[in-house]
C-alpha positions as CSV (number, residue, x, y, z in Angstrom):
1,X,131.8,87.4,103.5
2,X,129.1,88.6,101.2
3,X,127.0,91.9,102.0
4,X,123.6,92.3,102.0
5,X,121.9,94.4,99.0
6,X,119.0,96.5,99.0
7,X,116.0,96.9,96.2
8,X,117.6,99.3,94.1
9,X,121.1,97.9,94.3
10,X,119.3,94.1,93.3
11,X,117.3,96.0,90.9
12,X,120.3,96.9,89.1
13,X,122.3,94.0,89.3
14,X,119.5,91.8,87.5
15,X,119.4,94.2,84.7
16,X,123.2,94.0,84.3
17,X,122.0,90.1,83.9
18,X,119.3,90.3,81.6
19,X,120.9,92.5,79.4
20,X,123.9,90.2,79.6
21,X,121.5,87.1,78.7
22,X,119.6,89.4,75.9
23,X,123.1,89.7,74.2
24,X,124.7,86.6,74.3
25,X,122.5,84.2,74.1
26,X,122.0,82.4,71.3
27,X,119.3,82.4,68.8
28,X,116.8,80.4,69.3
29,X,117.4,79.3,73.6
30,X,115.6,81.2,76.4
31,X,117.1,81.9,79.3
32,X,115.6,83.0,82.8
33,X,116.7,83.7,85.8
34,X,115.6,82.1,89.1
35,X,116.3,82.1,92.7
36,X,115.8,83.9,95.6
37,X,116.9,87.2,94.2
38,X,114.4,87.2,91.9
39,X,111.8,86.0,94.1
40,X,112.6,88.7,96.8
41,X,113.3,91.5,94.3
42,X,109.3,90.8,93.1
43,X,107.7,90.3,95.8
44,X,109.4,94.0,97.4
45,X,108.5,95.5,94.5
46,X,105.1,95.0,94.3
47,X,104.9,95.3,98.3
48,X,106.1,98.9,97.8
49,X,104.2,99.9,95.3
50,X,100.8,98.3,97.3
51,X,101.9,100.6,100.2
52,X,102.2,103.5,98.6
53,X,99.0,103.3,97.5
54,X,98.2,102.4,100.5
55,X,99.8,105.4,102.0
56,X,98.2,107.9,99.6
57,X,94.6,106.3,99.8
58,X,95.2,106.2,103.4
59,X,96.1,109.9,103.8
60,X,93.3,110.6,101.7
61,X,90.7,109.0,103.1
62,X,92.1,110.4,106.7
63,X,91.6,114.1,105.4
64,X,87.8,113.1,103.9
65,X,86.9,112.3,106.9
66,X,87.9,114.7,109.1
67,X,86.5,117.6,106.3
68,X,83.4,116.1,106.7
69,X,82.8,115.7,110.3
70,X,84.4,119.2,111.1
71,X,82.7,120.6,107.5
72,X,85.5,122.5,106.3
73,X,88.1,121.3,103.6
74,X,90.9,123.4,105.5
75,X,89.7,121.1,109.0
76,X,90.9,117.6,107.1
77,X,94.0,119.3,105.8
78,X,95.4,120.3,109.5
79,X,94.5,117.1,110.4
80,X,97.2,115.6,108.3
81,X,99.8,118.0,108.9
82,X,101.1,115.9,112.0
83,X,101.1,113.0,109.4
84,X,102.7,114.3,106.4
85,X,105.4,115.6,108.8
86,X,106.1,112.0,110.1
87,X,105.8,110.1,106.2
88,X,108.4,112.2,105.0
89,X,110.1,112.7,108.2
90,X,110.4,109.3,107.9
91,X,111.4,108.6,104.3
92,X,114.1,111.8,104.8
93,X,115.6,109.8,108.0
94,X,115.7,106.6,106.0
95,X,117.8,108.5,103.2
96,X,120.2,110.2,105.4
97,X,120.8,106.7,107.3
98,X,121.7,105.0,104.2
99,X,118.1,102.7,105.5
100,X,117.1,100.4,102.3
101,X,113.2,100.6,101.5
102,X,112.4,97.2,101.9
103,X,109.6,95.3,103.2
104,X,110.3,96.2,106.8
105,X,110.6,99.4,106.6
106,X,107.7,100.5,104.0
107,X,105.3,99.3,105.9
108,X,106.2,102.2,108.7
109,X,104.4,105.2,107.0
110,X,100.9,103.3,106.9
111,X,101.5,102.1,110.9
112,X,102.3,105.9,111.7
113,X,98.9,106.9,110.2
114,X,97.2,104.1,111.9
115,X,98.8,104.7,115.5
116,X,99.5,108.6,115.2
117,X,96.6,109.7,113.1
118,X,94.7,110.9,115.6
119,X,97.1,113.4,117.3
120,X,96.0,115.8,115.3
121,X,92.2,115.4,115.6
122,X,92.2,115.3,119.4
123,X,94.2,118.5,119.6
124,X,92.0,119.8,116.9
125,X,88.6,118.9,118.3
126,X,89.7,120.6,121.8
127,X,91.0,123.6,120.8
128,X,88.2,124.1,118.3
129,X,85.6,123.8,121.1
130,X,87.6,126.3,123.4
131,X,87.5,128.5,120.5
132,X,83.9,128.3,120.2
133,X,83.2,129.2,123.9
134,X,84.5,132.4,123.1
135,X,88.0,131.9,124.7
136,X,91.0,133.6,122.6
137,X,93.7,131.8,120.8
138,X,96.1,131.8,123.9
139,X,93.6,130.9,126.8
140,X,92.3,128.0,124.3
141,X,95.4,126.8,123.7
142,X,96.1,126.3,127.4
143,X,92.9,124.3,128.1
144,X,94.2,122.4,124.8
145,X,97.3,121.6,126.2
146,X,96.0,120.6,130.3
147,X,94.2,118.0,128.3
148,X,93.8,116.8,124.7
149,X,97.4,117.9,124.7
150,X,98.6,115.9,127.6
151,X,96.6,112.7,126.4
152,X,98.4,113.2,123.1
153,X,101.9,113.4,124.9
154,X,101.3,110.2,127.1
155,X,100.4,108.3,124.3
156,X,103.3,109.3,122.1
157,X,105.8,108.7,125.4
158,X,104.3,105.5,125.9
159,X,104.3,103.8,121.8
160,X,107.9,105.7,121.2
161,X,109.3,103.5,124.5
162,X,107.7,100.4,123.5
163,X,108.7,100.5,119.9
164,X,112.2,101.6,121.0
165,X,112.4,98.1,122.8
166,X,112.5,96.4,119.2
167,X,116.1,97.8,118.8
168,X,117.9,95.5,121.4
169,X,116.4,92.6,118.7
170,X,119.5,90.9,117.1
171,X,117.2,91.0,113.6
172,X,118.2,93.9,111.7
173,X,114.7,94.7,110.0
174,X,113.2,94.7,113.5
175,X,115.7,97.2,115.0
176,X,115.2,99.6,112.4
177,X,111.2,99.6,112.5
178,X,111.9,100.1,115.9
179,X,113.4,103.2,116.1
180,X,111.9,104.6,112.5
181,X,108.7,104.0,114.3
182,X,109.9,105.4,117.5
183,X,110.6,109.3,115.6
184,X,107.9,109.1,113.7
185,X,105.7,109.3,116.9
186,X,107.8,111.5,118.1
187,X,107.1,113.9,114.8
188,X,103.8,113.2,114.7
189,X,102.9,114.3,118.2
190,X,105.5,117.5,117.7
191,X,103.4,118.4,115.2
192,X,100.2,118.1,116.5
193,X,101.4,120.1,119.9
194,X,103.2,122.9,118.3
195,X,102.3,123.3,114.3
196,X,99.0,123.0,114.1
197,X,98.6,125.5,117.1
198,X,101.4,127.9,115.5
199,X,99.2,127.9,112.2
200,X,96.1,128.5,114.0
201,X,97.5,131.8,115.4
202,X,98.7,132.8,112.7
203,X,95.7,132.1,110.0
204,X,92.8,131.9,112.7
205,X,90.8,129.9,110.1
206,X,87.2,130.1,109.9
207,X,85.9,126.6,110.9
208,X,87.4,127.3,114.4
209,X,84.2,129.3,114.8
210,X,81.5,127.0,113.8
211,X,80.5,123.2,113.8
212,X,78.1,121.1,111.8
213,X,75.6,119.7,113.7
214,X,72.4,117.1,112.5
215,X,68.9,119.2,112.6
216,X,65.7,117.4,112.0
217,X,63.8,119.1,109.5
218,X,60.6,117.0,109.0
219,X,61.2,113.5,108.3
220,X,64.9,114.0,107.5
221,X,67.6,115.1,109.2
222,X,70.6,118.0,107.6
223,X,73.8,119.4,108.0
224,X,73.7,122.6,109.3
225,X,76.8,124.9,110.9
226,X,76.4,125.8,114.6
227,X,78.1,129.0,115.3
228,X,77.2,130.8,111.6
229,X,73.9,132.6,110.6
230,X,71.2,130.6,111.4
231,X,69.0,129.0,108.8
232,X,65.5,131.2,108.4
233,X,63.8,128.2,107.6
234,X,64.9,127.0,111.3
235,X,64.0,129.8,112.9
236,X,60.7,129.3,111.6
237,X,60.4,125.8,112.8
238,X,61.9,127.1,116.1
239,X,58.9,129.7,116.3
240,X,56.1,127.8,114.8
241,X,53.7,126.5,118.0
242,X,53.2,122.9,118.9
243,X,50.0,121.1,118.5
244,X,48.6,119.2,121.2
């Protein structure tokens, strides 16, 4: 019975080949190698190295995103500690249970940041606007918990047992997405529940205390932080009287 091989195992055992070929063939002949080896080792290759692109661009664009809306740099990075904690989570699980990166199981970071990205943002956005209303970090936490934390917990309890129902498949790719999938939600929500809220006690960051909001000014419309100093200019606009 043959086993099954992996990337880097194939990986290897073409290069034993080709270096084989390079050395004993003779002057003159080509040689190539075909198959589905070679075929499979290609296209996993260049599926990896898409996804982690992928996975970068993906985190990256997730962090923009969130430091623009909330207008603070420090916002979009606490929004993707849930995620990092789930991609290498993830990645670390695979290596300890001897999983093969292949073109199952690379895809799983990139679904995680799809289905679990917004943990963090919800639990985020809630505590952020308890913060706001004056309440300290413990009462805030509480309101967080009763609901953008509760929402957050149902959702992960719900995608952890329906991914977990891809490990009774008798296909071996499927059963490991399942339950790879399965912790990562797991993570994901774990650390939008109890990290981010641990860091916020402990650093009590400043965009807690402020928002941006849209002000008309004239024709146009700004950002301008709700919660800081106000803008003299509107103040001024505030105070100027209307015409009729």
């Amino acid at each position: 019975m043959v086993r099954s091989v992996g990337t880097a195992e194939l990986r290897q055992l073409l290069d034993q080949v080709h270096d084989y070929l390079a050395k004993h063939t003779p002057p003159g002949i080509a040689v190539y190698t075909t198959g589905m080896p070679d075929v499979y080792l290609e296209l996993s290759e260049k599926l990896i190295h898409s996804q982690i692109t992928t996975l970068v661009t993906s985190l990256a664009a997730v962090g923009v995103i969130v430091a623009v809306l909330m207008g603070s740099v420090v916002a979009g990075l606490f929004a993707l500690t849930p995620l990092v904690l789930s991609v290498v989570g993830n990645f670390g699980t695979m290596a300890l249970a001897g999983a093969n990166l292949d073109i199952a199981t690379v895809m799983i970071a990139s679904m995680v940041i799809g289905i679990g990205g917004d943990y963090g943002v919800h639990v985020i956005t809630r505590y952020r606007r308890e913060r706001m209303r004056g309440k300290p970090h413990g009462d805030a936490l509480f309101v967080t918990y009763n609901t953008a934390g509760r929402a957050v917990l149902y959702n992960a309890l719900t995608l952890t047992l329906g991914f977990l129902v891809l490990t009774l498949s008798s296909f071996g790719a499927l059963q490991t997405m399942g339950w790879l999938i399965a912790l990562t939600m797991v993570t994901s929500a774990l650390g939008a529940l109890l990290i981010v809220p641990a860091i916020f006690g402990l650093t009590s960051p400043k965009f807690l205390a402020r928002q941006v909001v849209l002000v008309r000014r004239g024709k146009g419309v700004r950002l301008a932080w709700q919660g800081a100093d106000p803008d003299p200019a509107d103040e001024s606009s505030k105070t100027k009287p209307k015409r009729r």
